[in-house]
N, C-alpha and C positions, 0 to 999 in steps of 0.2 A: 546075483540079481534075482530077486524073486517074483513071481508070479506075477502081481500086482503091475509093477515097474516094467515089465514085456508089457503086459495087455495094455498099458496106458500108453507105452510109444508107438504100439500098432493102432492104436483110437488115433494118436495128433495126425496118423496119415489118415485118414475120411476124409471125405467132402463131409461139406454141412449138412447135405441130403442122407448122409449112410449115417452120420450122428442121430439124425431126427428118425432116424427107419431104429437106430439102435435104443433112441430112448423108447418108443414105441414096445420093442423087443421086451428089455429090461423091464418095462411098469408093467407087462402082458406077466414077466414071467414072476417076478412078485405079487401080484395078484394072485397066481395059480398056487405060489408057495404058500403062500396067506391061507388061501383058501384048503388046503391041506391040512395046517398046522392046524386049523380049528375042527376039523374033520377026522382028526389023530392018523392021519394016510402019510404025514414028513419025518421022515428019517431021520433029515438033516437038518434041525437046527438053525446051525451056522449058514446054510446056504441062503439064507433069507439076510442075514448080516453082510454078505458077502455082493450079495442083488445088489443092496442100497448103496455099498461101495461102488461097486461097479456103475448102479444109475448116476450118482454123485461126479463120480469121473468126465460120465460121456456131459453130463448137463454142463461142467466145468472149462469142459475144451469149447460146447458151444456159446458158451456166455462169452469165453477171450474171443472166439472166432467173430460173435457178434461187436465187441468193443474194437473188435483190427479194423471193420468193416468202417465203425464211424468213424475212427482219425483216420483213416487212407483216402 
């Protein structure tokens, strides 16, 4: 099981509230990579491809979370 597939079954347990604190997180912490990469201060590349995955995720669980909410 790799990386990815752990952190995404540890996101479906949040509440909506820790999603929305996480997307928060995620767009703060892309922002600061962004803002690096054009300031030549990022190392890593990849970790800025890795952000958008990760934001892509948490945004993904909360769109199903909001589509449960209308049909229930």
């Amino acid at each position: 099981m790799n990386v990815a597939t752990k952190s995404f079954k540890t996101l479906k347990n949040l509440s909506k509230d820790e999603l929305t604190s996480k997307v928060r997180e995620f767009e703060a912490g892309l922002f600061q990579a962004r803002m690096k990469k054009v300031t030549g201060q990022l190392e890593d590349s990849a970790s800025i491809w890795r952000m958008r995955k990760d934001l892509a995720r948490v945004k993904t669980l909360l769109s199903q979370a909001a589509s449960k909410a209308k049909t229930a």
